[in-house]
C-alpha positions as a Python dict, from the first residue, in 0.01 Angstrom:
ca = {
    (1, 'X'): (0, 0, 0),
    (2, 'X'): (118, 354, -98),
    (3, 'X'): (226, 566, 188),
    (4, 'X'): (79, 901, 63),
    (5, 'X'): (-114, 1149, 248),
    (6, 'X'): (-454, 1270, 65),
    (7, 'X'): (-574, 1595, 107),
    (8, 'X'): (-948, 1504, 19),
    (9, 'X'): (-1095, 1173, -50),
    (10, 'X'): (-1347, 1078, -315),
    (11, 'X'): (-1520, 732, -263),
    (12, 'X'): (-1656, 608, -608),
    (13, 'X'): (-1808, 264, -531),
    (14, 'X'): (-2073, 144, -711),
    (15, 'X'): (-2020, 340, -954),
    (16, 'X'): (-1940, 311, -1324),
    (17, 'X'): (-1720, 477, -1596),
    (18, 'X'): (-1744, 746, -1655),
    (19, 'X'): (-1896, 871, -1376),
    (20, 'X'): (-1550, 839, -1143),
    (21, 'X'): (-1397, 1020, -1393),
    (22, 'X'): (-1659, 1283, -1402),
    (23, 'X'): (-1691, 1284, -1016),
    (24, 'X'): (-1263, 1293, -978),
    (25, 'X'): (-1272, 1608, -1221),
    (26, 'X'): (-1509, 1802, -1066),
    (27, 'X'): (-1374, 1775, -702),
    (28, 'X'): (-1004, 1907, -870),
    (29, 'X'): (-1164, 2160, -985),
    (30, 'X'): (-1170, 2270, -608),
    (31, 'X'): (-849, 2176, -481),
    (32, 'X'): (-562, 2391, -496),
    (33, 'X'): (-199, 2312, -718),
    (34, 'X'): (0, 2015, -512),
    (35, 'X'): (-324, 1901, -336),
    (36, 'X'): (-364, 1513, -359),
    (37, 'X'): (-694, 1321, -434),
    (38, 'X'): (-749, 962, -299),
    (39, 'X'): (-1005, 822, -462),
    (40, 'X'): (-1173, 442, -435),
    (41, 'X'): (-1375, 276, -672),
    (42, 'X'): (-1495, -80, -776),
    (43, 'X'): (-1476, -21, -1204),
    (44, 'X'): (-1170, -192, -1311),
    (45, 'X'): (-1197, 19, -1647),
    (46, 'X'): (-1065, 326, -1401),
    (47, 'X'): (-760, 167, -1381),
    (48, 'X'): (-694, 308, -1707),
    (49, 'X'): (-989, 561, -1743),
    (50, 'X'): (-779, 786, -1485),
    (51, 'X'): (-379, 762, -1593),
    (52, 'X'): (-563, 896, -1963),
    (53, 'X'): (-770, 1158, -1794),
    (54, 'X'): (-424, 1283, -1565),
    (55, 'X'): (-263, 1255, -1896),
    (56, 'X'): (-522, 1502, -2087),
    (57, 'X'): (-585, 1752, -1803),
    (58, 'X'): (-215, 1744, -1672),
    (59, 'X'): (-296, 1638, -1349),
    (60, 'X'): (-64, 1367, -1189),
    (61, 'X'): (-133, 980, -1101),
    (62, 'X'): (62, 934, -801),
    (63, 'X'): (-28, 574, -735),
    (64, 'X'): (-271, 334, -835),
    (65, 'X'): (-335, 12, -611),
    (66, 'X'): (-595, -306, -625),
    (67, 'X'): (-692, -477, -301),
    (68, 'X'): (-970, -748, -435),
    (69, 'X'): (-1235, -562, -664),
    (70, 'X'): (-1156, -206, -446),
    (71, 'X'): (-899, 19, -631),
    (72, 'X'): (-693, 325, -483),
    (73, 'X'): (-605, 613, -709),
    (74, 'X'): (-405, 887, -585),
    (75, 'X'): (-424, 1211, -790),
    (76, 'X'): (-174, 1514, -742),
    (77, 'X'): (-341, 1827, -923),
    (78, 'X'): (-123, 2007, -1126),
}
């Protein structure tokens, strides 16, 4: 398990792409530069839904861990 410190946490179970990617994006949008997003879904497909999105919006996927079906994204905002 990653030993990183999230500023804000965004729980995304149950729900499907591309809703976490919807819900991950509009909770950056009020976070300031450097501030880290944790957020934990059950979609697989966000395993690579989010290193794309980071990719596009130049935001930063610090780490990105699987425990079962529960994933762990952690997203530095740029």
């Amino acid at each position: 398990m990653a030993n990183i410190k999230a500023d804000k946490e965004l729980d995304c179970l149950g729900l499907y792409c591309p809703v976490p990617i919807m819900k991950t994006a509009e909770m950056m949008k009020n976070m300031k530069s450097g501030e880290i997003l944790e957020i934990i879904a059950d979609d697989e497909g966000i395993i690579k839904d989010m290193p794309a999105w980071a990719k596009m919006t130049g935001n930063e996927v610090l780490s990105s861990e699987t425990e079962g079906e529960i994933h762990k994204l952690y997203v530095k905002k740029k």
